[in-house]
N, C-alpha and C positions, 0 to 999 in steps of 0.2 A: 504493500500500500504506500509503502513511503517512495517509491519508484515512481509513482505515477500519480502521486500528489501533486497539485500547483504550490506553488510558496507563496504567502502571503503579504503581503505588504503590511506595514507597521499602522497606518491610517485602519487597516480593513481589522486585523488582530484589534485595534480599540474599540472599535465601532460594536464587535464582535462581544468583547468583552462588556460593555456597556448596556448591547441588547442581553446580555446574559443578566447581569445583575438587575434589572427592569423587570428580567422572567419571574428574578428569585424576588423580589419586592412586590409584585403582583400576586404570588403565590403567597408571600407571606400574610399579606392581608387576610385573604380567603378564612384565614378562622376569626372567630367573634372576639379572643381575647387579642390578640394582636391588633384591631381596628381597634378595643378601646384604648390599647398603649398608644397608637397612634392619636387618639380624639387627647390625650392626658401630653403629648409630642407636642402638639399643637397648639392646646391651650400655654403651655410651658413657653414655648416660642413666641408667641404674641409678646410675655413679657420682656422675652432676652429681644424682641428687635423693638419695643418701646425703649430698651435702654441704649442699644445701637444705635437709634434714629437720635435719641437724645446728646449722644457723643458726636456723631455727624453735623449737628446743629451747632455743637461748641468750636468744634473745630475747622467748622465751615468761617462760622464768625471770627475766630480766629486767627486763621490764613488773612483774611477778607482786611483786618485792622493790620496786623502786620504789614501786608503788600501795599496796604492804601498810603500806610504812615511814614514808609522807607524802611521800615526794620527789618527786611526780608531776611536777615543773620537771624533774627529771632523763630524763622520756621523749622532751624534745627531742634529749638526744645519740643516742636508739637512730632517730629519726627523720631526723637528722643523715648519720648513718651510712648508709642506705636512701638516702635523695639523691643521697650521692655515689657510691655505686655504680649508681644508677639512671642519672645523666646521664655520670658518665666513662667506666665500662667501654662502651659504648657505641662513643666517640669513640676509644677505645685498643685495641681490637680490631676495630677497622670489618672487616665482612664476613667475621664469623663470626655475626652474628646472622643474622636470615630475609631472606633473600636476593630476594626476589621482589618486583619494580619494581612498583610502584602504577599506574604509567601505561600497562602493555600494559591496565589494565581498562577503559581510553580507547575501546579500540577495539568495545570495549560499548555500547550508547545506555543511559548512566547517566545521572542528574541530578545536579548537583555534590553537593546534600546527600548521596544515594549514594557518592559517590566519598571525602567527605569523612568521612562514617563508617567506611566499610573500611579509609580510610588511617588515621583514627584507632587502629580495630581494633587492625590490625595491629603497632601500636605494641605491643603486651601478646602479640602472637606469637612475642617470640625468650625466650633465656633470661634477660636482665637482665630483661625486664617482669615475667614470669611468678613469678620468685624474688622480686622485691620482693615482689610482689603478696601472696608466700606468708609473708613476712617483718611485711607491715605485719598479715595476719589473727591468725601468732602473736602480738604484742605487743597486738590489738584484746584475742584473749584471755585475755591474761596481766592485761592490767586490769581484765578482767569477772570475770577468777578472785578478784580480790582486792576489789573492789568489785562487786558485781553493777548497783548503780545508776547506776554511769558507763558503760553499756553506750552509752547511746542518745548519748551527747554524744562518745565514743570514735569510734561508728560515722558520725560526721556529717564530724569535722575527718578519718577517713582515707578517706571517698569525696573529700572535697574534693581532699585528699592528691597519691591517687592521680590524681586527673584534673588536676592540674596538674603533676606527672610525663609524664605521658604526652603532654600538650599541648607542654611544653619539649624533650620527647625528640623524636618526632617535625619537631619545628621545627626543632630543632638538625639532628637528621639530612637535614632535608629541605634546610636553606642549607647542610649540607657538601658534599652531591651538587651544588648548584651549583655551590659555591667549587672540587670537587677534579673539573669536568667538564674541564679541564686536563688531562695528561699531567703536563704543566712543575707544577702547583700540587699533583697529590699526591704528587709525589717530594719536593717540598719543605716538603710536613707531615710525611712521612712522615720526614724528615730529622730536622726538630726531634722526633718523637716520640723516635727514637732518640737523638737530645740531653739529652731529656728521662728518659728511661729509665738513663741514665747520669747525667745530676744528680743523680738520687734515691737516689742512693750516697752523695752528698754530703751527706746530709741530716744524720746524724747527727754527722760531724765538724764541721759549723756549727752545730750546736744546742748540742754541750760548750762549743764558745768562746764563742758570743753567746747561747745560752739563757738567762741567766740577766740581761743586761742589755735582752734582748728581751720579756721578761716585761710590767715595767709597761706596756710598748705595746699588747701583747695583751690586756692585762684593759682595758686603756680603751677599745679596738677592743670588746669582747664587745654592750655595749649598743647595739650599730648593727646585729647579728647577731637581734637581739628582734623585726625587723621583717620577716624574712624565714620561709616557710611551716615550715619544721620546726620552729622557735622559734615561730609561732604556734600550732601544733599541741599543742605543751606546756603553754604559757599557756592555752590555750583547754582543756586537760581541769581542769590547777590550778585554774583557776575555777568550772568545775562543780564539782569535790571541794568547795569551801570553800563552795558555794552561791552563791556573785556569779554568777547568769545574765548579767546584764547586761552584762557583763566576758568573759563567755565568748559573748556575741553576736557584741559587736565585733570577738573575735579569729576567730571562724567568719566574717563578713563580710569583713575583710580577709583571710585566706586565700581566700575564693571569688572575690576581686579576682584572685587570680594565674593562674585556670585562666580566667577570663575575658577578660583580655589576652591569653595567651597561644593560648587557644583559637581568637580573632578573626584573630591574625597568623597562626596556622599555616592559618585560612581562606581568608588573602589570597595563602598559597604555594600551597594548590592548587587554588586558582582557577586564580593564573596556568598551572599544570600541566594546569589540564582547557580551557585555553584556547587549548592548543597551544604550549606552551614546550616549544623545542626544546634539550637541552644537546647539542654533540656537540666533538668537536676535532679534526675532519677537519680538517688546514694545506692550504694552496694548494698545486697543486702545483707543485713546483719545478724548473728543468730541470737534468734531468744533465747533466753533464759527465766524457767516460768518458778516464780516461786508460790508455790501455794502456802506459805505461810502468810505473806503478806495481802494474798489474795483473800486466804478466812480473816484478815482483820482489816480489812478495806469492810466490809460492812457497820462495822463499829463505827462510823463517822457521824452520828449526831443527827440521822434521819430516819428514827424510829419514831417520832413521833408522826410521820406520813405512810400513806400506802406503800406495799414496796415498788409499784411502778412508777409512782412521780419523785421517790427517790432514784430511780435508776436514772428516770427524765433526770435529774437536780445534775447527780453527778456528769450526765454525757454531757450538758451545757456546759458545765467547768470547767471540764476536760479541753472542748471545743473553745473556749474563752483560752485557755493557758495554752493552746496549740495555735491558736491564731493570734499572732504579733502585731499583727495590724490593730486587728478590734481592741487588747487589752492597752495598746498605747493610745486607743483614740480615747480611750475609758480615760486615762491621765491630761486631758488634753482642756478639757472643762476645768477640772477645779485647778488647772495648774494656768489656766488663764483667769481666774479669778484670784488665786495667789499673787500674782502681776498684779495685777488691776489694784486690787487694796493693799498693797505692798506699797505702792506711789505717793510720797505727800501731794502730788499735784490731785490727786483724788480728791484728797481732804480740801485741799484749797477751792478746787470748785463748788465740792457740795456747798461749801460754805460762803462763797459769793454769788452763787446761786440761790441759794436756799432750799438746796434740796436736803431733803431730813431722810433718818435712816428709814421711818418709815415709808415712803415713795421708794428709795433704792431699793430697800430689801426683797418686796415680791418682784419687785424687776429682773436682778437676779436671780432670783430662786426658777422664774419662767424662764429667762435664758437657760439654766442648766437645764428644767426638765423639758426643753424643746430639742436640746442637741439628743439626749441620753434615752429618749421616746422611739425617734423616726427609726435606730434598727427594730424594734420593735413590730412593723407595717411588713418586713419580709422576716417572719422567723427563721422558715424553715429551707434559708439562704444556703446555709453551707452541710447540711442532709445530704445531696445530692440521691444517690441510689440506696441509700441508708432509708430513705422516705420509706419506702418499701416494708421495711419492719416494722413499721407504727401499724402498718395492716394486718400482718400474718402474727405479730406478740397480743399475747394475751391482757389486751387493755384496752382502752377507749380513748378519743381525743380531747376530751374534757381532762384526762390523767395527763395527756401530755403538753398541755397547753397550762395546766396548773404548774408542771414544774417548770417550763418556760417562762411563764410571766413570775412562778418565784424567785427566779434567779435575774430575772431582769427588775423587778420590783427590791431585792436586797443592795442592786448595783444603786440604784437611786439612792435607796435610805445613806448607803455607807459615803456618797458622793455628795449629797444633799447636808449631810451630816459636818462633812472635813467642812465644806464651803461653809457652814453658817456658823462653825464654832471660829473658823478664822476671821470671818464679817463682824460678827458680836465683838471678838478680843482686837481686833483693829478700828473699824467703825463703831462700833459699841451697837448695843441690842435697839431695836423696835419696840414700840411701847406694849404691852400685853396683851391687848385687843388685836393689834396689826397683825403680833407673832403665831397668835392659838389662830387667826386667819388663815394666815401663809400657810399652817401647818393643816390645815382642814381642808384650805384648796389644791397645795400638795396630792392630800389625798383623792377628791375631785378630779382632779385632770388627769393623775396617772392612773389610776382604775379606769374613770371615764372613756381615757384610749386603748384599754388591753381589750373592752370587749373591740371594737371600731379594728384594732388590729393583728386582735384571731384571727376573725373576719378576711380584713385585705391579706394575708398570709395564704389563707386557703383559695380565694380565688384571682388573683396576682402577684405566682410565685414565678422566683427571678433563682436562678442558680451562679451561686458566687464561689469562687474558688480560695479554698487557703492559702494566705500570706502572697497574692496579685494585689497591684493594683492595676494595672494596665487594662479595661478591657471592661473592669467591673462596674456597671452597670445597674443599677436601681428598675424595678418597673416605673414606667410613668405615671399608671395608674394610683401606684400605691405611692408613689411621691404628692401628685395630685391630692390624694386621699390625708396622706399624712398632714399635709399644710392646709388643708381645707377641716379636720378636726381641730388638730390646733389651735387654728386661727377662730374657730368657734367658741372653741372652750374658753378659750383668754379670752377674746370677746365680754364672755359671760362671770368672769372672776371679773375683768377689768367694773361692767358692769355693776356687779356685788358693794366691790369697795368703793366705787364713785356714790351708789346708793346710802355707802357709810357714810362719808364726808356731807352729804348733801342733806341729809336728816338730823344729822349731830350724835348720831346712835354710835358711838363705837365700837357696840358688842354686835353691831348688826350684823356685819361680814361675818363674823365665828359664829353667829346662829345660822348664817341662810347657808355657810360653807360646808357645815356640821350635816346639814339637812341635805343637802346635795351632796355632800360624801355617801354619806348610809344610799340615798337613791342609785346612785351609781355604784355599790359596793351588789348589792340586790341584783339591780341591771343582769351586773358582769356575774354574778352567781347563776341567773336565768338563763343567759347566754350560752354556758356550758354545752347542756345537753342540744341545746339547738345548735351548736357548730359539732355539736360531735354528729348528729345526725346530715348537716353539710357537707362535713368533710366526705363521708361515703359518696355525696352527691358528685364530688369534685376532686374523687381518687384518682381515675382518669389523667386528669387536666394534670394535676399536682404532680404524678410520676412520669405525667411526660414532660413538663418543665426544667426538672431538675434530675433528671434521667440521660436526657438526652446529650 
């Protein structure tokens, strides 16, 4: 066959490839649950391109006062500013961009150039590409608004721009999949990001002390900053405006340097990928050693007081919590940014020329943690995968196993909710007695209130996640949609409560109507049970082909 094949052309291979992916998007739809990912895709979207459209606007005006007023040097900070969101958000959100491995198109007879264009492609598929992209046309047209005749020298430095974006992105992303094909190496990025994320609290109390001695460094540092594309990009329109072609050659020639190095290297990563580069991190195996001593006292662990099935449920959570790196460090990631946060005299100084009292901070707080420590909650039964399976064939019910899932996610909160408020009290000092028995009876409130609401989306918008990835990992929309639309309910209706308090003069008002809406929702989520265990049967099917597959 291969004798009397025609060969393809690189145009017809894309086109090919395209109408392939279109088959598998049309197909996908075809089930009910994937059209609602999609209606939950959608609605999500409408908000990321309000916020797009919003950026497009500033930076239209932007360009637009810039060009008008002579500062055209000043369009390298709006240039600046696209960079770093183009090449970070990237690496700080891995695997919420477009998820789709380059290398199953392997199993295609492509030609590298093929392969090498799609992977490029796809660089401008997720949402950081696209929003630049959207970012660099406003600002193209905010200088053409204001000068019509710098259109053509605009439109030159930001094709370059953009293709030396998309050359480093991809590159970058392409050596991080190598570096993070580890287990061990991306729990340990993932570590420092969290390091990282919590430095950046520190930023401002080092900038009062040393900002001002750190200065002259920075201005002598800036002309080293001249040689780099976004600061070419400035230079090279400043010199069309002034008429120095010549001067705006130079700086179009060394920007086109940067997408040409970088183009070349991100050639020579997927070469090696179309040449059979295998990442994996299967270990050797290793032999067991079973000791059944330890195993007749692993029962002794202090879950005798429950059945033994939502003890066995209690233990696999823990187990699954200590084997996945990712989740227990995100669990660190809440109160160790509230640590920060009230760690700061500048805290203090605001609340207190503000007038914000502990009581307004305190449920503020307390809802940020329990908004973050909720959403896994909406996919339980994420990292199951073929494991789902035994919840059917063992001798138990889903009521047993959704008891010991919500107790181990209900003890994460208390012990979390717990560190944060004895450090708020010992640094801020406490909320008045009325405020505190509040927080603590709406506490109860919101998180019961969402465990029915997120059995629920569990059983019928399951998402299969993989241990210690991030690359790829993916939320349903559904259940994201679901998760911020309870939420945003439930606060709503605490925010509600305590405005009711202040508004009557009643301060025990909130701990009574909170008290009362606790027990309601404690009931609820107790009636719930047996109607999601009789669900689940409804949506075994659905459930093991999600997480199965």
């Amino acid at each position: 066959m291969a004798d009397v094949a025609q060969p393809v052309g690189i145009l017809k291979q894309i086109t090919l490839i395209a109408g392939l992916r279109w088959r598998m998007l049309h197909n996908f739809l075809r089930r009910k649950q994937n059209r609602l990912d999609l209606i939950g895709l959608i609605i999500l979207g409408v908000v990321v391109c309000a916020f797009v459209v919003g950026v497009c606007l500033a930076l239209f005006a932007g360009a637009y006062d810039f060009a008008s007023s002579g500062r055209i040097a000043w369009l390298s900070l709006l240039f600046w500013a696209i960079f770093l969101w183009w090449q970070l958000l990237p690496v700080m959100v891995a695997g919420f961009g477009a998820s789709f491995d380059f290398r199953k198109m392997l199993r295609f007879p492509l030609s590298l150039a093929t392969f090498y264009i799609i992977g490029v492609t796809y660089g401008l598929a997720d949402f950081t590409g696209v929003a630049a992209v959207c970012w660099i046309i406003a600002v193209v047209f905010g200088v053409a608004a204001a000068s019509f005749a710098l259109l053509p020298a605009v439109l030159l430095v930001a094709v370059l721009f953009i293709a030396f974006n998309v050359a480093l992105e991809r590159l970058v992303g392409s050596w991080m999949e190598r570096l993070m094909a580890g287990r061990r190496t991306r729990e340990l990025f993932f570590a420092g990001f969290v390091l990282l994320m919590l430095s950046l609290q520190l930023v401002g109390p080092f900038l009062n002390r040393y900002g001002y001695s750190a200065e002259p460094l920075l201005i002598r540092a800036l002309p080293y900053l001249s040689y780099f594309p976004a600061s070419l990009v400035g230079k090279g329109i400043g010199a069309a405006a002034a008429g120095n072609y010549g001067a705006f050659a130079l700086a179009a020639a060394g920007l086109a340097c940067y997408p040409a190095v970088f183009g070349g290297l991100l050639w020579m990563r997927f070469a090696a990928q179309y040449r059979g580069e295998e990442l994996s991190e299967t270990p050797e195996p290793a032999k067991v050693i079973r000791n059944n001593a330890a195993r007749a006292e692993s029962g002794a662990d202090g879950l005798r007081l429950v059945s033994p099935q939502v003890a066995a449920v209690i233990r696999k959570e823990v187990r699954y919590l200590l084997r996945n790196g990712f989740a227990a460090m995100m669990l660190l990631l809440p109160p160790g940014l509230v640590f920060t946060l009230i760690s700061q005299s500048s805290l203090l100084n605001f609340m207190g020329s503000k007038g914000i009292s502990p009581e307004l901070f305190f449920p503020g707080l307390v809802a940020y943690i329990v908004l973050i420590l909720m959403t896994p909650a909406y996919n339980s039964f994420a990292y199951e995968n073929a494991g789902v399976q035994t919840y059917f064939t063992a001798p138990l019910r889903f009521r047993e196993v959704f008891l010991g899932k919500n107790f181990v996610q209900v003890c994460l909160i208390a012990i979390e909710l717990a560190l944060c408020i004895a450090a708020f009290c010992y640094r801020v000092g406490a909320p008045s007695a009325p405020i505190f028995l509040a927080t603590l009876a709406a506490i109860v409130f919101t998180v019961v209130g969402q465990l029915s609401i997120a059995n629920w989306s569990s059983l019928s918008f399951p998402r299969k996640l993989t241990f210690g990835q991030i690359h790829g990992q993916r939320q349903s929309r559904m259940a994201v949609l679901i998760a911020f639309s309870a939420q945003i309910l439930l606060f709503a209706i605490s925010s509600l409560v305590l405005g009711l308090g202040r508004w009557t003069g009643d301060r025990w008002l909130p701990a009574k109507a909170f008290t009362l809406l606790a027990v309601a929702a404690t009931g609820g989520y107790v009636a719930s049970l047996d109607a999601l265990t009789s669900y689940a049967e409804k949506k075994k099917e659905k459930l093991i082909e999600a997480l199965c597959r």
